[in-house]
N, C-alpha and C positions, 0 to 999 in steps of 0.2 A: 779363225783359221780354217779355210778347206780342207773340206777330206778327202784323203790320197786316195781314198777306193773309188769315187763317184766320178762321174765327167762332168764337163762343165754346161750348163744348159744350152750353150754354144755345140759343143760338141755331141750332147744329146740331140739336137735340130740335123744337123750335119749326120747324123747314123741314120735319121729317120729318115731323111730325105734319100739316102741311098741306098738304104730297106725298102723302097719305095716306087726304084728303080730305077734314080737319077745318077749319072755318070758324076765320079768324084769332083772335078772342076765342077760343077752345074750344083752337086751340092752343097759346094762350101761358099760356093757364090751367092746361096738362100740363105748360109747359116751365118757368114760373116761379111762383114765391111770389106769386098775383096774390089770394088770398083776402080781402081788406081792402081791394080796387080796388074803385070805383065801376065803374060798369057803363060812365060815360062814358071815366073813365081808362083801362079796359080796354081799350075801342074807339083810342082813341088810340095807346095805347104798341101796340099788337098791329098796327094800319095802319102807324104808323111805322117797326116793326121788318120785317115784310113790304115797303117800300119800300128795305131797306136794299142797296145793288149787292150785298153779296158773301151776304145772308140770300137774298136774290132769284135770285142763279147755284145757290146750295145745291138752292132748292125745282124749280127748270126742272133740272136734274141729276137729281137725284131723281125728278121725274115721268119725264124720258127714261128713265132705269133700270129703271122700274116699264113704262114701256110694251115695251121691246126684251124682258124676262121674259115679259110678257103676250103680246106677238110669237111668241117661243120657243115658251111653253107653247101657245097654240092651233097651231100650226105641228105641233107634237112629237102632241100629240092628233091631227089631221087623219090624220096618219103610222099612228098607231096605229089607227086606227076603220078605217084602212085595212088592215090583216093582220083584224079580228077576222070573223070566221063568224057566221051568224045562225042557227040552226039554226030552221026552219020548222015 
């Protein structure tokens, strides 16, 4: 039996890919068998899935992740541009 708190690794693919920067349709099109959808059912199941509480905690989780890296990384560079020598 699944558990009702976790998403499904479908829907873990589909947060990721839109933590990532990918437009809802264009996610769900990576994360599911969407090739035989209408363009308007894609629009739908892809908003509905994006609305879901625990798809929705996944994608904000995700973006936080990616920005605290991005934090580090420019932080870690700042650090480093600061030992380098320029020689003139």
């Amino acid at each position: 039996m699944p558990n009702p708190n976790t998403i499904s690794p479908k829907q873990s693919a589909f947060a990721g890919f839109v933590a990532s920067g990918n437009s809802y349709t264009d996610a769900y099109k990576l994360a599911y068998n969407a090739e035989n959808m209408s363009k308007q059912v894609l629009y739908n199941k892809s908003s509905q899935l994006a609305k879901n509480p625990k798809v929705k905690e996944a994608i904000e989780a995700l973006r936080s992740n990616d920005k605290v890296a991005q934090d580090i990384e420019k932080e870690l560079m700042e650090k480093l541009t600061g030992f380098m020598v320029v020689d003139a």
